[in-house]
C-alpha positions in Angstrom: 0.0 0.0 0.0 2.7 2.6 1.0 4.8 1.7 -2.1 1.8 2.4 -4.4 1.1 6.0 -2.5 4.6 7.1 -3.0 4.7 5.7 -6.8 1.1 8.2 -7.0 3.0 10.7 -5.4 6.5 10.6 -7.0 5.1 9.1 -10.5 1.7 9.1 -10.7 1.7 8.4 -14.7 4.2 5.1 -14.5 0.8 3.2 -12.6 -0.2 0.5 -14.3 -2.7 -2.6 -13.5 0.6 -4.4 -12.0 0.4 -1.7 -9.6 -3.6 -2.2 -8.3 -2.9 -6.6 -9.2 -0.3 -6.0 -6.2 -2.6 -4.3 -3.9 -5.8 -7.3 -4.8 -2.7 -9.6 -4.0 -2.2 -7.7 -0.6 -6.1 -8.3 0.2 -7.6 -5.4 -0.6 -10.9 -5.3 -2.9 -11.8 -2.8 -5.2 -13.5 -0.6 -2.4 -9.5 -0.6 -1.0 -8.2 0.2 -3.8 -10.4 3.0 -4.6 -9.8 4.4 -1.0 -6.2 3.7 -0.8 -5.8 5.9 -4.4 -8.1 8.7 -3.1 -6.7 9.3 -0.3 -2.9 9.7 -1.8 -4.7 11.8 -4.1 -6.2 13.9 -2.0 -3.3 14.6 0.3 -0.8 15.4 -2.5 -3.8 18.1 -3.7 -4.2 19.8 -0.6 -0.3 19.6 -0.2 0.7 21.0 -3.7 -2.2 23.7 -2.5 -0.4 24.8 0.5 2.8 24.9 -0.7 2.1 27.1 -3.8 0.3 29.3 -1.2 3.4 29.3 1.4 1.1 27.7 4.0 3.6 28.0 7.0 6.7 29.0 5.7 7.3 31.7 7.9 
């Protein structure tokens, strides 16, 4: 699971179904995938979003 969230974070466009086969293999349904994937996503939005706003950088 962590190695796929950093591959979306470091190279999202390099996923292929290899990538979600290793996370069925792992246990996790489609429902798990779907989370797993939003979640990365959603935390590398909101942190690209704070970091082009200078969000704490004081």
């Amino acid at each position: 699971m962590l190695d796929f969230a950093v591959k979306m974070t470091r190279a999202p466009w390099t996923h292929t179904r290899a990538d979600v086969d290793k996370l069925r293999a792992a246990g996790f349904d489609d429902t798990g995938v779907l989370q797993i994937t939003m979640i990365a996503a959603y935390f590398n939005y909101i942190n690209r979003i704070a970091d082009a706003l200078g969000v704490g950088k004081d």
